[in-house]
N, C-alpha and C positions, 0 to 999 in steps of 0.2 A: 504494500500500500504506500501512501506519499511518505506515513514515519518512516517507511524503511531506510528514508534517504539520511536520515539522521546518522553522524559520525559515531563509532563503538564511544571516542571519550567524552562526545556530549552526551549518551546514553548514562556514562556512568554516572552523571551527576544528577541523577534522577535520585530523590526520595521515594519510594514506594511504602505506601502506608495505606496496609490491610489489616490484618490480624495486629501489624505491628500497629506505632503510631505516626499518625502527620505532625511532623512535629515542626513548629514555627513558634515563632517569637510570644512567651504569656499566653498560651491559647490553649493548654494539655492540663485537663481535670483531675485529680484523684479520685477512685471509686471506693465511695463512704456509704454510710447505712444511710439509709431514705429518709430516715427519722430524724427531726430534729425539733428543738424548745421555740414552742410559736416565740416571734418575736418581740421585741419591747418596743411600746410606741415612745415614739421622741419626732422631736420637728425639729431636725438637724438645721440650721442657721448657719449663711455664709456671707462673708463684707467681702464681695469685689469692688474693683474700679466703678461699676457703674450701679453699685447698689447693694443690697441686703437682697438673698434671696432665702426661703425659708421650700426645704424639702420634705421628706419624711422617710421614716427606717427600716429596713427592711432585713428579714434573713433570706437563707438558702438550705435547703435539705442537707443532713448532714456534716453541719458545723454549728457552733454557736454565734458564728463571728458574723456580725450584723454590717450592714453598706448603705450608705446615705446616697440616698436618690434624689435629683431632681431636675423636673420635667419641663421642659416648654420654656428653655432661657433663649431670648433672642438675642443672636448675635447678629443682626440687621433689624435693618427699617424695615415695615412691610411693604411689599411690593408692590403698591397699591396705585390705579389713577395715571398719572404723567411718569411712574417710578414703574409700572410694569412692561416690560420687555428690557427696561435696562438695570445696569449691575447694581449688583447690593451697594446700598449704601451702609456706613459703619450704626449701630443701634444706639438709642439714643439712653446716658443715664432716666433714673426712676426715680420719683419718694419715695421714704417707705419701704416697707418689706414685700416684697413680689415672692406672689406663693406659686412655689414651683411642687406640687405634689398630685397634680393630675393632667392625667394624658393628655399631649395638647392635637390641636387637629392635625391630621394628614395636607402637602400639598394637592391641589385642585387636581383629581383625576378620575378616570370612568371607574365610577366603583364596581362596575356589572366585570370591567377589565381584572380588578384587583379580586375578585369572588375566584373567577375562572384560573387565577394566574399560577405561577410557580407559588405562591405562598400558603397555598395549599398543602401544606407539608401530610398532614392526616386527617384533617375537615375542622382541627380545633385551631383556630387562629383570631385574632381580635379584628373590627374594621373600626376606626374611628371615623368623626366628623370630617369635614375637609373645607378647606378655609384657602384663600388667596393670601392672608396673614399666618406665612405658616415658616418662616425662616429662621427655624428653633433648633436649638440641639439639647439632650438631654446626658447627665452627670449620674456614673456612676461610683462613688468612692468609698476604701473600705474604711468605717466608723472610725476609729482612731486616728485617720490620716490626717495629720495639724500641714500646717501653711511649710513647715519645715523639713516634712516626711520625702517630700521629690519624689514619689512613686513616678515606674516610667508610664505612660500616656497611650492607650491604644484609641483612636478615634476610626471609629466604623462607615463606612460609605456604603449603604445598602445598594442593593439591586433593584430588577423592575421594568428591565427596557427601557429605561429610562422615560418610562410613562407612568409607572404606580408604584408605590411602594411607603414605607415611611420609617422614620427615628426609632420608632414604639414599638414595633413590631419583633425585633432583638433587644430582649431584656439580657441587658449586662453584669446583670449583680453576682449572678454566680461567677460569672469571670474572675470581677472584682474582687469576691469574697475569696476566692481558693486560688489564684494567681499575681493577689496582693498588686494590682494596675490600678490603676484610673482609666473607667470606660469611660466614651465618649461618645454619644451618635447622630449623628446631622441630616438634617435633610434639606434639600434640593428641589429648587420648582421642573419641574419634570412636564413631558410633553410639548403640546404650544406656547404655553407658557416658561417653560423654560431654555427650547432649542428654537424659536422662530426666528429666522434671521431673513433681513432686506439684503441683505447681501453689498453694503454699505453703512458709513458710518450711522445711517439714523437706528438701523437695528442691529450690531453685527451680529448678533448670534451666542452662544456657551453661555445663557445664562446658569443654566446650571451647575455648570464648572466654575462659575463665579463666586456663585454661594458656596461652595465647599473649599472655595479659597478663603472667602469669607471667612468660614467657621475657625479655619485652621488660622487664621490672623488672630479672632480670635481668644483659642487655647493659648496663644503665644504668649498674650497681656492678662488671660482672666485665670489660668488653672492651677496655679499656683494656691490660691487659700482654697481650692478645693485638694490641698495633698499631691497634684500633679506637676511633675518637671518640663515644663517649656521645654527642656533641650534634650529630651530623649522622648519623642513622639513620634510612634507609627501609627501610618497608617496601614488600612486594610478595608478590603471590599469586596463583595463574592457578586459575579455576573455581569450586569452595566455598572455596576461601585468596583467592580477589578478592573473595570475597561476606564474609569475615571483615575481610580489610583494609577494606573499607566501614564493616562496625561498629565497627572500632575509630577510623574516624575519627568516628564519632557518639557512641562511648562515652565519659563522664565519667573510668572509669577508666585510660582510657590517657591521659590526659592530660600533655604532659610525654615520653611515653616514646617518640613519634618524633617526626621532621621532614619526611615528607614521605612519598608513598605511591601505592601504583603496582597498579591493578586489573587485572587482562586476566581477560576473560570471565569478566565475575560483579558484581552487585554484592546488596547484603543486602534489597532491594527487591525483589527478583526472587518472581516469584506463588508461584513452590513452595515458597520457605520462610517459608512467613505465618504468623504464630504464630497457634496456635487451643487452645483447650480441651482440656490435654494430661490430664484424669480417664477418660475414655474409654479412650485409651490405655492410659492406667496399668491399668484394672481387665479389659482385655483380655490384657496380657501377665502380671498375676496369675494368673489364670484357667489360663493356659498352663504357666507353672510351678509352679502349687498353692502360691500363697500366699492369706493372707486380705487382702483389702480395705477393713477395716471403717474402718479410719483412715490416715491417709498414713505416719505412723509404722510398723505394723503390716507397710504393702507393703515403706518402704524397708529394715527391718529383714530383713526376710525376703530377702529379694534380694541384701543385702548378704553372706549366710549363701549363695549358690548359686555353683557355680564360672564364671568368668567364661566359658568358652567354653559352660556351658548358656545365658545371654542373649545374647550375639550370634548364636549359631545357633537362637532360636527362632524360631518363624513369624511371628510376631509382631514381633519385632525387622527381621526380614528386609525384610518389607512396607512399613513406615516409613519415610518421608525425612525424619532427623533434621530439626529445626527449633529457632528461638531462643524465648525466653518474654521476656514482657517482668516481670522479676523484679525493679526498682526499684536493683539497683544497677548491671550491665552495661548494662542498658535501662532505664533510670527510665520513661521512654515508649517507643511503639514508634518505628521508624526514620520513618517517615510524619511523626511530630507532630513527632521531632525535628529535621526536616529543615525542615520550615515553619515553625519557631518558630526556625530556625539554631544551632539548640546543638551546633553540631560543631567540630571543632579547625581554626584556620585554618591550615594546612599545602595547599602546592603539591599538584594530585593527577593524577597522568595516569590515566586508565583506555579502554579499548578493548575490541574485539571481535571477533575473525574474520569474513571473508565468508561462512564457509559455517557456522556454528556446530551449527548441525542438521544437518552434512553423511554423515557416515560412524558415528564413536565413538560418539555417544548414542544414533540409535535402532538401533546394535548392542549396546551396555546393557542398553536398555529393551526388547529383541526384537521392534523396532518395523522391519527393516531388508527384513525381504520382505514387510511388509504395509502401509505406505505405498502402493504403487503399484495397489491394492485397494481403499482409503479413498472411501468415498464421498461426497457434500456432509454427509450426514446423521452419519456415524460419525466424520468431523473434527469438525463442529458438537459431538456429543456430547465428545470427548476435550478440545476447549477450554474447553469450557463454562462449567469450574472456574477455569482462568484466568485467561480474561474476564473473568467474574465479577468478581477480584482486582482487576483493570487498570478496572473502573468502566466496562464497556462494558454500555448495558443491553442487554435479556435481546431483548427488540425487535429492536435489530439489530446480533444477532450472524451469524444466517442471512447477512447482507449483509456482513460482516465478512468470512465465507468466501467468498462468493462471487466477494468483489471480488481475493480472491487464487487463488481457480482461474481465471476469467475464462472466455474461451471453451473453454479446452481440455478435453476428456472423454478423452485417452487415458492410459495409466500414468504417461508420461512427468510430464505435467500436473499429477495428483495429486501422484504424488512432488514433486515441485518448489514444489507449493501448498505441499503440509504441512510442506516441510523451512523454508519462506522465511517461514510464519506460526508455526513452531512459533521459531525464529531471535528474530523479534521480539518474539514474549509473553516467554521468556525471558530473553532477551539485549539487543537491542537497546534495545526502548523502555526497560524499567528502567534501563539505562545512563543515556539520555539524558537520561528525568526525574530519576536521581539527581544526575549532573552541571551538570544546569541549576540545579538548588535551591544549590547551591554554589555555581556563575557567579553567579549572582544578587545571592549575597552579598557578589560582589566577590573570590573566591579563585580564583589564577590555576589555572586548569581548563584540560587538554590531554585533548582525545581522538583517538585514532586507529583506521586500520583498518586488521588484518593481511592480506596478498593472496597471500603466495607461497605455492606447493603443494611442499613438500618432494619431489625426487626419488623418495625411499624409496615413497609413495605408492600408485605406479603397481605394486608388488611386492604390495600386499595389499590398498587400492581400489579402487574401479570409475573409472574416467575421469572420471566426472561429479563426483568430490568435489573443492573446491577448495581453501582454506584453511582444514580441519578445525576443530573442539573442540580446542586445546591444543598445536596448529601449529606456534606461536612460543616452545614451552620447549626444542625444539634447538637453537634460533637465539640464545634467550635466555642460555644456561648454556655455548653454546662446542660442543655437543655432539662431534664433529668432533676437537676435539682434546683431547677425553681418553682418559688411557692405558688406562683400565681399558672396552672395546668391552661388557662385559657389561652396564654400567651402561644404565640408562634413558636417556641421552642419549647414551653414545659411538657413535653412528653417524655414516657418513660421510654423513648426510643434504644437509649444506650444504656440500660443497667446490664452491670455482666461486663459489660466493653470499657466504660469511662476510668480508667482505662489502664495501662498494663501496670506492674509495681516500680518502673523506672520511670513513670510519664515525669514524676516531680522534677527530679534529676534532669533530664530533657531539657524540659521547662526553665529549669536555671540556668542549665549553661547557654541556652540559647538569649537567656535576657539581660544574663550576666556580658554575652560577648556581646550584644547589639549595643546595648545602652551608656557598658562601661569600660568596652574592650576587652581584648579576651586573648591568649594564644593559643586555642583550639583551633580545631582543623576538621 
């Protein structure tokens, strides 16, 4: 298949982690007893720069050790009026104590999208409100952590296609509590409202790449009295939040604003989000909601004047897979040219991919999941064609491209298995590996791994055949298991038995020990 082409000593540098562990930076649980002393209530209080915010306390299964949460701190203005389509501006101080202790709303998106989506982990997941006022991020810190403690800083980029998703949705406390970090999670105006670009200065475009620069600005000035060290900050992001954590390790403006940085399935190379000729778009979705087009001004004007749930539920918006522009300051160049010229941040980077990435979640998405086994050499050939394309495979032979991943087999099984293991690689794999290698290259220590375990829960809502899904490893990642609140997206008993081997701690240190404070492991 195309990995083949991969060299035996970039193979070696593959982590595999099945049975064993995926082991990255703060992110490997100990497996404790389920049991644990309901918590004590307290409304943990914190004096940043910009005010007093007041949280609330919480445990996790399996420990005593209690983590102060708090929800819905604006790290911008809201993006509301004459401020929507363009960048965050910085948030403004408060009087007073601003109570941070309830879920705050989702950014503006189809929630019929967010029901169906990959967040569907086992059918138990939360949906909140959703608000145009939503450029929040939430604190997760363990109880005792004073202004002096400098724990290092993990900040979360979720996923979503960059259409749905939200902050809330990965509860960080178990992290916090049993790998002793500061979580952090942010969220992103996503869809039209976050990627609509004029394709000139009146719109350029990444607004949502701006907000997560935003956020990371700032951790930089506020996390400090929440027990967090400004200057050992990763990040990290599973699907379009790995495909963001990419660019920001390319982009100029984050410069400074982490240390190091953690991809799982995705990175910004990937063929579907290839920046193209965003005027088309623009005078397509005028056209839908009766504005005029005559100048870019004119459209963003008009649009700015329409209530935010008529553009995310247009057709038009629906259709789209958000994408980045290359607008000269998030992106001076695209990711390509900046990748081959090396203009990226030299920061440690692990990133990785599922074995089955095309297995189950996305083409139940893309309503791709009973017609797979249908697909014939001809109607693959068609659906790749555009990817291909991207990946610089000529047009010659793509035919053989297919081919050589159906092979002899003609029956449903075959197909399915072709399309799920070629659709895997345009996506996932090879952009991984070319993005990673352009980085080795330059001499920056690069770790890749592959996730293998099939979560339990699985076998309740997939077919047999799926292995290590789309987004597998954010139970595993976040502790799921032992949070108290089961309704959350990850409180499921998915991983007891696995959370996980009696070295994970160990792991866990020395990996946080060499990111954050130097190390001479190897």
């Amino acid at each position: 298949m195309l990995l083949s082409t991969v060299s035996s000593e970039e193979q070696r540098t593959v982590v595999k982690a099945g049975s064993g562990v995926l082991v990255w930076v703060a992110c490997l649980l100990l497996a404790f007893p389920s049991t644990a002393p309901e918590p004590q209530t307290s409304q943990p209080e914190v004096d940043t720069p910009l005010g007093y915010v007041q949280g609330r306390q919480v445990g996790v299964k399996g420990t005593d050790r209690l983590v102060n949460v708090f929800l819905g701190i604006p790290f911008a203005q809201p993006p509301l009026g004459p401020l929507r389509f363009s960048a965050p501006l910085p948030a403004q101080p408060w009087e007073g104590v601003r109570y941070a202790s309830t879920d705050p709303p989702m950014c503006m998106q189809d929630i019929e999208r967010m029901n169906n989506s990959r967040f569907s982990v086992n059918g138990k997941h939360k949906i909140f409100s959703i608000s145009e006022d939503c450029l929040v991020l939430n604190i997760y810190s363990p109880a005792e952590a004073t202004e002096k403690a400098r724990k290092p800083v993990m900040v979360w980029i979720h996923g979503g296609s960059l259409m749905v998703g939200s902050a809330t949705s990965q509860d960080g406390s178990a992290l916090a509590a049993y790998e002793d970090v500061v979580v952090v999670t942010v969220q992103y105006r996503l869809g039209i409202l976050g990627f609509f670009s004029t394709g000139d200065k009146h719109t350029p475009g990444n607004q949502g790449f701006l907000d997560v620069v935003a956020a990371l600005r700032w951790v930089q000035k506020n996390i400090t009295p929440f027990g967090g060290d400004p200057n050992c900050v990763t990040i990290f992001g599973g699907s379009s939040g790995a495909s963001i954590v990419s660019a920001l390790v390319l982009s100029p403006m984050a410069t400074g604003l982490f240390h190091r940085a953690i991809a799982q399935s995705g990175v910004i190379s990937s063929p579907f989000l290839t920046a193209s000729d965003s005027w088309p778009k623009v005078q397509s979705l005028a056209d839908s909601l009766a504005c005029s087009y005559n100048s870019p001004s004119e459209v963003v004007q008009c649009l700015q004047q329409k209530e935010a749930q008529e553009l995310i539920l247009s057709k038009e918006s629906k259709m789209v897979i958000p994408s980045y522009t290359i607008d000269g300051s998030f992106f001076p160049k695209s990711p390509e040219e900046l990748l081959k010229e090396r203009k990226f941040h030299p920061v440690p980077f692990l990133v990785g991919v599922n074995n089955h990435e095309f297995g189950w979640l996305i083409p139940k998405a893309l309503g791709l999941l009973d017609k797979m086994e249908q697909m014939s050499q001809e109607q693959m050939l068609d659906f790749f064609k555009a990817s291909l394309t991207n990946l610089n495979v000529p047009p010659e032979m793509m035919s053989m491209v297919v081919d050589q991943y159906l092979g002899s087999g003609s029956d449903a099984q075959a197909r399915r298995e072709a399309f799920q293991e070629l659709a895997g690689d345009i996506i996932f794999n090879i952009p991984t590996l070319n993005f990673s290698r352009n980085l080795q290259d330059s001499g920056l220590p690069v770790f890749l791994y592959e996730f293998q375990h099939v979560p339990s829960s699985f076998a309740k809502i997939k077919p047999p055949w799926v292995k290590a899904d789309h987004a597998a490893e954010e139970a595993f990642m976040f502790g799921g298991p032992f949070l108290m609140d089961e309704d959350t997206l990850l409180g499921t008993p998915i991983a007891r038995g696995y959370l996980f081997g009696p070295n994970s701690t160990s792991w866990s240190n020395i990996w946080r020990s060499a990111w954050c404070h130097g190390s001479d492991r190897s």
